[in-house]
BATIZA-599385 format. One record per residue (C-alpha): x negated, y negated, z; residue number from 1. Coordinates in steps of 0.02 Angstrom, whole numbers, padded with zeros to 5 digits. Example, Ala and Ser with C-alpha at 12.3 -4.5 7.8 and 13.67 -1.06 7.14 Angstrom:
BEGIN
- xx|yy|zz|num
- -00615|00225|00390|1 $
- -00684|00053|00357|2 $
end
This chain:
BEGIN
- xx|yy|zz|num
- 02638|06938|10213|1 $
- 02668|06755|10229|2 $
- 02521|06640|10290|3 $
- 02571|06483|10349|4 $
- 02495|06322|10328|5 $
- 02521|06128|10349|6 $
- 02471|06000|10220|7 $
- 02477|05838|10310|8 $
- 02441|05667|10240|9 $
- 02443|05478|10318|10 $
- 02596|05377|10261|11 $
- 02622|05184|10306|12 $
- 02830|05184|10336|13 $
- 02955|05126|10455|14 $
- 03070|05268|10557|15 $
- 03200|05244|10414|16 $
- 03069|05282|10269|17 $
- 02996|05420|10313|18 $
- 03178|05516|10349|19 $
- 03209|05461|10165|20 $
- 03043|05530|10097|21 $
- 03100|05696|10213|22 $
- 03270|05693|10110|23 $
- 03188|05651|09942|24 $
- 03033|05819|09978|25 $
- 03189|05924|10007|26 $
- 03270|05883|09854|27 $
- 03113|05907|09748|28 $
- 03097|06068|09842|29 $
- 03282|06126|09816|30 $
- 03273|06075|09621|31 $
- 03112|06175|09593|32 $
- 03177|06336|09685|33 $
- 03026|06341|09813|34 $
- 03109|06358|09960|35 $
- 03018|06515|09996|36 $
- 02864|06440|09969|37 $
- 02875|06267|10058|38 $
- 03010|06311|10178|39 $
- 02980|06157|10311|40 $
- 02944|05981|10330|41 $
- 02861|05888|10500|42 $
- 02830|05707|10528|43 $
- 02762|05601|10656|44 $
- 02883|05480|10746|45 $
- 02886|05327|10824|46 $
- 02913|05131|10772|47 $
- 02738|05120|10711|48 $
- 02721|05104|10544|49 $
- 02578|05210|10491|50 $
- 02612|05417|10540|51 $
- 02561|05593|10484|52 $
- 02685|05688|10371|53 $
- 02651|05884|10332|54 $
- 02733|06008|10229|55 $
- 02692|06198|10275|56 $
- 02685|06303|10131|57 $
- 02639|06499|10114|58 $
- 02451|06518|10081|59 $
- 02464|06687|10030|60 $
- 02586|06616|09876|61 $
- 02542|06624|09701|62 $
- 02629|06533|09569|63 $
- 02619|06535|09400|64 $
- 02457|06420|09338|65 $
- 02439|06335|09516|66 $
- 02423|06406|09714|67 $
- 02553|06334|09834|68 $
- 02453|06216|09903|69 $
- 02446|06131|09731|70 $
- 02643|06146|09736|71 $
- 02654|06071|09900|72 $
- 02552|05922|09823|73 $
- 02659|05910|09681|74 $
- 02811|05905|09764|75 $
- 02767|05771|09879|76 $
- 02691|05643|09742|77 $
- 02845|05680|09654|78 $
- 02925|05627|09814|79 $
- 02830|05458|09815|80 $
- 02677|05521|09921|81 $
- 02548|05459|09825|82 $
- 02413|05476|09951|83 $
- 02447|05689|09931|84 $
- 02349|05659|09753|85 $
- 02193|05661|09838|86 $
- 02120|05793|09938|87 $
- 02007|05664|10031|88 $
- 02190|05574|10096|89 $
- 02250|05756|10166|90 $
- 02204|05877|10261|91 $
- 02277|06070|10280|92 $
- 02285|06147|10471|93 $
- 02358|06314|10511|94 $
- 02530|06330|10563|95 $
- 02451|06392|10739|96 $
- 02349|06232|10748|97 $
- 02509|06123|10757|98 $
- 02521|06122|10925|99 $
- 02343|06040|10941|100 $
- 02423|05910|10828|101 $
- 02529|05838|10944|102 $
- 02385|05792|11071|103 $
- 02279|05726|10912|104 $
- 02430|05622|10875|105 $
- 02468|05581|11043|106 $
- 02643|05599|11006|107 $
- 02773|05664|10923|108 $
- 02757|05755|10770|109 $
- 02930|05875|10777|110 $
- 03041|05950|10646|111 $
- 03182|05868|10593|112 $
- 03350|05932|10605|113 $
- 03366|05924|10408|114 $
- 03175|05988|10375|115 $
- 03235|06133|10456|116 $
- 03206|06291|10333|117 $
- 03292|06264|10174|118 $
- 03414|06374|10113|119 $
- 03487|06348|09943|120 $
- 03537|06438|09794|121 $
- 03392|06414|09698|122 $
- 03451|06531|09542|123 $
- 03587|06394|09500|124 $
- 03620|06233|09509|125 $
- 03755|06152|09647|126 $
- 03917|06104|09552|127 $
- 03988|05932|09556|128 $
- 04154|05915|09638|129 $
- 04287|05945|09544|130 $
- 04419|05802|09500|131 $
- 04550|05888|09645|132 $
- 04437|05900|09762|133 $
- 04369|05710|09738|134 $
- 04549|05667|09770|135 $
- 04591|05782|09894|136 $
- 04613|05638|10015|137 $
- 04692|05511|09914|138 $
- 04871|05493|09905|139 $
- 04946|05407|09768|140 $
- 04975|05251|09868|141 $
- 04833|05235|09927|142 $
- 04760|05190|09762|143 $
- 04876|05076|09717|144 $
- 04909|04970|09876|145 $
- 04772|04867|09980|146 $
- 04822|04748|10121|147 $
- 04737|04599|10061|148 $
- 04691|04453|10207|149 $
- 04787|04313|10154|150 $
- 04656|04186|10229|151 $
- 04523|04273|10109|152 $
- 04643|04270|09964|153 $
- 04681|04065|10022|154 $
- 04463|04049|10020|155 $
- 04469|04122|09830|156 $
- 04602|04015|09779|157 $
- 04533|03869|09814|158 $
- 04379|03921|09742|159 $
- 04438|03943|09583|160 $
- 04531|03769|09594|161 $
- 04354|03702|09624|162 $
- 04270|03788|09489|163 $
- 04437|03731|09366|164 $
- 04417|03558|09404|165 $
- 04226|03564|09388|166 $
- 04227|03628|09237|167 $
- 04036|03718|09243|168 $
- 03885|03732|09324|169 $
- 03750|03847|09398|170 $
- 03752|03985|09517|171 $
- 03682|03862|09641|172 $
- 03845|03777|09625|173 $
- 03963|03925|09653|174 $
- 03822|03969|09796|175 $
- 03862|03795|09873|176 $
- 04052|03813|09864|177 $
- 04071|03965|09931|178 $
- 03967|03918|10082|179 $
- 04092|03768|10095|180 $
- 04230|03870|10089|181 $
- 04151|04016|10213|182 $
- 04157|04121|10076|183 $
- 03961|04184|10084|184 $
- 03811|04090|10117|185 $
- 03681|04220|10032|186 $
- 03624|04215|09843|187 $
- 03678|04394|09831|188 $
- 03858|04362|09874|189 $
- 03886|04214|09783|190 $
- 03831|04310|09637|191 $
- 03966|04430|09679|192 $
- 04097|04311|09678|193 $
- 04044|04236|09513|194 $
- 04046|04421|09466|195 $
- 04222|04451|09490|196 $
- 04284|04277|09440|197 $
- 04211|04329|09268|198 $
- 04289|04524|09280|199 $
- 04454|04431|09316|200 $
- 04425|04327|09158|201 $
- 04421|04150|09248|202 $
- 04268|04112|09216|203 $
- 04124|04158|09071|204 $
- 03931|04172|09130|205 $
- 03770|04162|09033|206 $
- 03642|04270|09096|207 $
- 03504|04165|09017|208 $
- 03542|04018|09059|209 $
- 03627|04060|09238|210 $
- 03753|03936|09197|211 $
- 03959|03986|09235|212 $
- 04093|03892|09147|213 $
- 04286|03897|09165|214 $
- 04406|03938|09036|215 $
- 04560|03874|08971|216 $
- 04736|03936|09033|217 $
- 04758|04082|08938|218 $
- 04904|04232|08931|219 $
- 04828|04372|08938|220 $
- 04937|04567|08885|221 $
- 04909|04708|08995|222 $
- 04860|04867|08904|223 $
- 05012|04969|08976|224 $
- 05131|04832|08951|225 $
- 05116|04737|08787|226 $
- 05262|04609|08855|227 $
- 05171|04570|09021|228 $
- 05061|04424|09026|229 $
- 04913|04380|09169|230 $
- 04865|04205|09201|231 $
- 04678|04181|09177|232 $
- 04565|04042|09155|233 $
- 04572|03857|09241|234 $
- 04718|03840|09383|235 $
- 04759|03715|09478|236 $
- 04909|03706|09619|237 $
- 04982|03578|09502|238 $
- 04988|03693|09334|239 $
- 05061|03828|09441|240 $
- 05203|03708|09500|241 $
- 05234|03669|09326|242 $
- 05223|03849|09251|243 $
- 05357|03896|09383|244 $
- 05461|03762|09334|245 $
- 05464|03815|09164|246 $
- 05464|04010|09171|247 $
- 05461|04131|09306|248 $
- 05281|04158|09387|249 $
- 05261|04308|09484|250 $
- 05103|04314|09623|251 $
- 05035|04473|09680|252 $
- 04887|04441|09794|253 $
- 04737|04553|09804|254 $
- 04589|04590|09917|255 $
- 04399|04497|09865|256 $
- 04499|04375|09725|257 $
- 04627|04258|09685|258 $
- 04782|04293|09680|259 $
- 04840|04389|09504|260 $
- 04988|04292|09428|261 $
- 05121|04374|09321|262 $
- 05213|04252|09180|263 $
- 05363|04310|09119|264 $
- 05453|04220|08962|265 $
- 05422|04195|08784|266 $
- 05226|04151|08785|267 $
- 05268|04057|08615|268 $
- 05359|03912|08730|269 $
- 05240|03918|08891|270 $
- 05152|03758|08938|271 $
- 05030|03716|09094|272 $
- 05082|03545|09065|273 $
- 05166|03443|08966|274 $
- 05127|03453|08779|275 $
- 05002|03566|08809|276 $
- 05023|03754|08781|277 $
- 04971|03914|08848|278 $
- 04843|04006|08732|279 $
- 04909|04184|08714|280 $
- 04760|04303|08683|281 $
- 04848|04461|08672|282 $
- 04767|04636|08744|283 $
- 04579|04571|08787|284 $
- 04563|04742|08837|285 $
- 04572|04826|08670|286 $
- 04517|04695|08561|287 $
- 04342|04702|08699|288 $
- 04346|04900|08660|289 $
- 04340|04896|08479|290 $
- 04191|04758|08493|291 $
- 04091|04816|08626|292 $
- 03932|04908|08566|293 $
- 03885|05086|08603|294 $
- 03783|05092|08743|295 $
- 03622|05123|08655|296 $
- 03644|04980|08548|297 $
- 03684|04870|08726|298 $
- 03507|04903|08795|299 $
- 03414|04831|08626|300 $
- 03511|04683|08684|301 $
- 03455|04682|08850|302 $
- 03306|04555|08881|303 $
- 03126|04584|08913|304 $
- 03041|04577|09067|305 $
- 02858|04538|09010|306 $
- 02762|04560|09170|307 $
- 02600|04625|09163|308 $
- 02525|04603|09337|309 $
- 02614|04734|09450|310 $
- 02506|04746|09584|311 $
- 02546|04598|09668|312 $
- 02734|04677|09705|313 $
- 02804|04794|09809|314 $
- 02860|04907|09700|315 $
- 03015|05017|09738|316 $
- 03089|05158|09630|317 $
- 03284|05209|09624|318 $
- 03322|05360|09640|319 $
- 03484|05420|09556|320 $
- 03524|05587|09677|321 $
- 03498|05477|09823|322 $
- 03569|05312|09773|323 $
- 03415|05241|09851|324 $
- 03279|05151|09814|325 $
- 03085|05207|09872|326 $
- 02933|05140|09897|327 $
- 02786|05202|09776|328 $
- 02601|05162|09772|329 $
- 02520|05041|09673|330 $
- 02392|05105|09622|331 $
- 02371|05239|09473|332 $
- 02547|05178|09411|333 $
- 02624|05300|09277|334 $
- 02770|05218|09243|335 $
- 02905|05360|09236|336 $
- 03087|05297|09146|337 $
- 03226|05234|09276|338 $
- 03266|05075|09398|339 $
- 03128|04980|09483|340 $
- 03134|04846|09620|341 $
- 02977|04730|09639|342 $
- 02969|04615|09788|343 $
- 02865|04461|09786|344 $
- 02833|04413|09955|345 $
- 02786|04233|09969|346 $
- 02894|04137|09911|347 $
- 02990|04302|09902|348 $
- 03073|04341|09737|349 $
- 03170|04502|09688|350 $
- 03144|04555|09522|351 $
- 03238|04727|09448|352 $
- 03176|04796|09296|353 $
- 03204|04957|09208|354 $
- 03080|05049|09116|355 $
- 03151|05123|08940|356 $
- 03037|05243|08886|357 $
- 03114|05253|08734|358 $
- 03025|05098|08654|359 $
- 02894|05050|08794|360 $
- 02973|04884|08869|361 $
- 03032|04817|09014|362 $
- 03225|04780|09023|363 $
- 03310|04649|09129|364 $
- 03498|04642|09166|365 $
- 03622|04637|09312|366 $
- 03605|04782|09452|367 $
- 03739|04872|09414|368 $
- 03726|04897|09240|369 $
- 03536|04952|09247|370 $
- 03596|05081|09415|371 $
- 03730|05142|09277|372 $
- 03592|05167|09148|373 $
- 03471|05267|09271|374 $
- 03607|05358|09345|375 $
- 03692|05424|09157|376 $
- 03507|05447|09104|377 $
- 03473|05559|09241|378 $
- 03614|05627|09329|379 $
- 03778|05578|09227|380 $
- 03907|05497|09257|381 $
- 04078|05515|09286|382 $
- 04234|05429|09231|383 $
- 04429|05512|09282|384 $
- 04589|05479|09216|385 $
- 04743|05489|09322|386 $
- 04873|05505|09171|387 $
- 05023|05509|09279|388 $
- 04986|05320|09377|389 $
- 04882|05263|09247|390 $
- 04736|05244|09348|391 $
- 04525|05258|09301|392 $
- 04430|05295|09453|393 $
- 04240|05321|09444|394 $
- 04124|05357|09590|395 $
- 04067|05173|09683|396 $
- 03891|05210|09629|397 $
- 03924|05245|09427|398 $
- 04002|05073|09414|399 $
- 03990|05015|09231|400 $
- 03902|04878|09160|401 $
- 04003|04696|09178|402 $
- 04050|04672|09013|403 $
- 04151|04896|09007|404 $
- 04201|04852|09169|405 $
- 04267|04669|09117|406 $
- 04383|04774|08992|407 $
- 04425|04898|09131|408 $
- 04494|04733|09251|409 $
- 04585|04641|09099|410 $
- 04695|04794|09069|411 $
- 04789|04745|09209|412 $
- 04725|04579|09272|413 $
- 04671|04638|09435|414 $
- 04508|04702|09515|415 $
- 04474|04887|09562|416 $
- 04543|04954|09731|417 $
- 04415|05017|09851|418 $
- 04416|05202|09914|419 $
- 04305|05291|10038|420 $
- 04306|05484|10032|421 $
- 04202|05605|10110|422 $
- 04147|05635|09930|423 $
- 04082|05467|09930|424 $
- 04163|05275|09874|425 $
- 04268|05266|09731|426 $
- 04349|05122|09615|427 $
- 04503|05162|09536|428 $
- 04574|05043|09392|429 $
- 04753|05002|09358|430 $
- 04846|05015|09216|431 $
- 04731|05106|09089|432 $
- 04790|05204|08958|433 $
- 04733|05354|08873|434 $
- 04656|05280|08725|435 $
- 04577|05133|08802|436 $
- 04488|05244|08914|437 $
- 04444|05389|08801|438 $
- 04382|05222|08674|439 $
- 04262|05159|08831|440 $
- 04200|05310|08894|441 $
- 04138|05357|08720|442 $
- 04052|05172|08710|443 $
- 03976|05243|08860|444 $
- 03932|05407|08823|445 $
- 04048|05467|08944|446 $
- 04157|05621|08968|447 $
- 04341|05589|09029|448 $
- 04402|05691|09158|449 $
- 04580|05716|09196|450 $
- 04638|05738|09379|451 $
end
């Protein structure tokens, strides 16, 4: 007969945090299959920081080489409650002492609506959703139109003119800009729009360095049509007066960029002005495919973080099920593989690093493409071809490292439309065909789905 007991431990966390933790115990609890044993979770609330967090678990409960109160510790530090290591920062009270809790707490230490009991099928593990059901929103049409603000699209424009007729710079001058322009006024989102400039194959960027610089006019092919050609590179209002003087220029705007121009003619005769010619680059897409690296061979490029002296962060750890990053104690760090965030406070500084555990290092890189690698490392991810409109569309939160996704965006020229689902966000790319996509996902590691 069961014999109920709490496990309780003092945790420093906002209101937000500790529902988190809550979400991240259940998970450890549903992947382990011990929802017999450890069937509830209670925490203290309030705004106050520090709080009281048990887990009851059945004392009568023997598992194999450990009782459950060692599995209730377990799954908590595995949850990011360090301070469950030690039996001196916990303390167990019966599951009829509770009660007496609340007055020691003088508050209000209740169950959660999602602590509730947890019942799962712990014999198997939950399916993903299939590629019908992902879409079983979407209409066709929906992926392929967006109602783009035309004063956003105007603020992008004349960003690019900028960045054309500076020629380079550093992020601090795209940062600058774009604050002009009303564009964004944080680091972060400046960072973004140099992001998609580069996708869109405007610009080129140098992580090292930080420094962005434009490129020339260039025709670019699509990969569905080998006759269509996309304007990247330098623009200016002038070049696109003089391109639509000579050949027909076709503009189709589009939500978070520039506008995506269309040249029609024979790219042997095209000029941006006079005497001076149009590079024609042919399919960047495919010639990008055959010399991107395999993804294993893209981390040994990846640079080093060489830190050595972590306590002086807060340290945060992603965590691929939950999309979320959590905080974890400094002290007694055992570095486990996946995506870190480490916050220096003053002057703050935001440093992401990813532990590969394969060789021992530190690796630096953009978010996205380290979230990508701790996501297919641990949970896989997904990639689905829509054969009939020629579309890729991958979940929001597997989005591929900048220089996959770069391919992805110059197989048509324009940037991913935006989906929200109840399954989730979702980014589906235009105009990919079969091969290019079956070529990237293997880079990646990737299986291809068809819807």
């Amino acid at each position: 007969m069961p014999r109920w007991n709490f496990l309780v431990v003092r945790q420093h966390e906002g209101s937000v945090q500790r529902q988190q933790t809550c979400a991240r115990i259940k998970l450890e609890v549903e992947q382990h299959g011990l929802s017999d044993i450890l069937p509830l979770v209670k925490y203290e609330r309030g705004k106050k920081q520090e709080h009281y967090l048990g887990i009851a678990y059945d004392a009568n409960a023997w598992l194999q080489g450990s009782n459950a109160e060692m599995a209730a510790r377990e799954v908590l530090m595995a949850a990011g409650v360090a301070s469950a290591k030690h039996p001196l920062n916990s303390f167990v009270i019966e599951a009829n002492d509770v009660a007496n809790l609340h007055k020691l707490l003088n508050g209000t230490l209740e169950c959660d609506s999602f602590t509730l009991p947890i019942t799962y099928d712990i014999t198997r593990d939950v399916p993903p959703p299939s590629s019908d059901q992902l879409f079983a929103e979407l209409d066709a049409a929906e992926l392929i139109r967006g109602e783009p603000d035309p004063i956003d699209i105007e603020k992008h424009s004349r960003l690019l003119e900028w960045c054309s007729a500076a020629g380079s710079g550093e992020l601090v001058r795209i940062q600058q800009a774009c604050l002009a322009l009303g564009i964004s006024s944080e680091w972060g989102g400046a960072w973004s729009v140099l992001r998609r400039l580069v996708l869109l194959g405007h610009l080129e960027f140098s992580s090292g360095s930080l420094r962005w610089s434009a490129i020339p006019p260039t025709l670019v092919a699509t990969d569905e049509d080998a006759d269509c050609r996309i304007l990247v590179g330098q623009r200016t209002q002038g070049m696109i007066e003089f391109l639509r003087n000579e050949s027909k220029v076709d503009e189709h705007p589009q939500p978070d960029g520039p506008s995506r121009l269309v040249v029609h003619g024979d790219p042997e005769k095209m000029c941006y002005r006079q005497g001076r010619r149009l590079h024609d680059a042919g399919c960047v897409a495919r010639e990008l495919s055959k010399l991107l690296p395999r993804v294993g061979d893209w981390v040994l490029r990846l640079p080093t973080w060489d830190e050595q002296d972590f306590r002086r962060f807060t340290i945060e750890y992603y965590e691929p099920r939950l999309d979320q990053f959590h905080e974890i104690s400094r002290i007694n760090m055992n570095w486990q593989p996946g995506l870190y965030r480490f916050t220096f406070e003053q002057p703050r500084v935001v440093t992401l690093g990813f532990f590969d555990d394969n060789d021992g290092r530190w690796l630096c890189g953009d978010y996205y493409g380290l979230r990508f690698l701790a996501r297919a490392r641990s949970s896989g991810c997904r990639a689905i071809l829509r054969p009939d409109t020629h579309q890729l569309v991958i979940p929001q939160t597997d989005r591929w490292p900048m220089p996959y996704e770069r391919a992805l965006v110059l197989a048509s020229g324009a940037l991913p439309q935006r989906i929200q689902t109840d399954q989730g966000g979702l980014l589906a790319y235009q105009g990919i065909t079969k091969p290019l996509a079956e070529k990237l996902c293997t880079l990646l590691g990737l299986e291809l789905e068809a819807s």
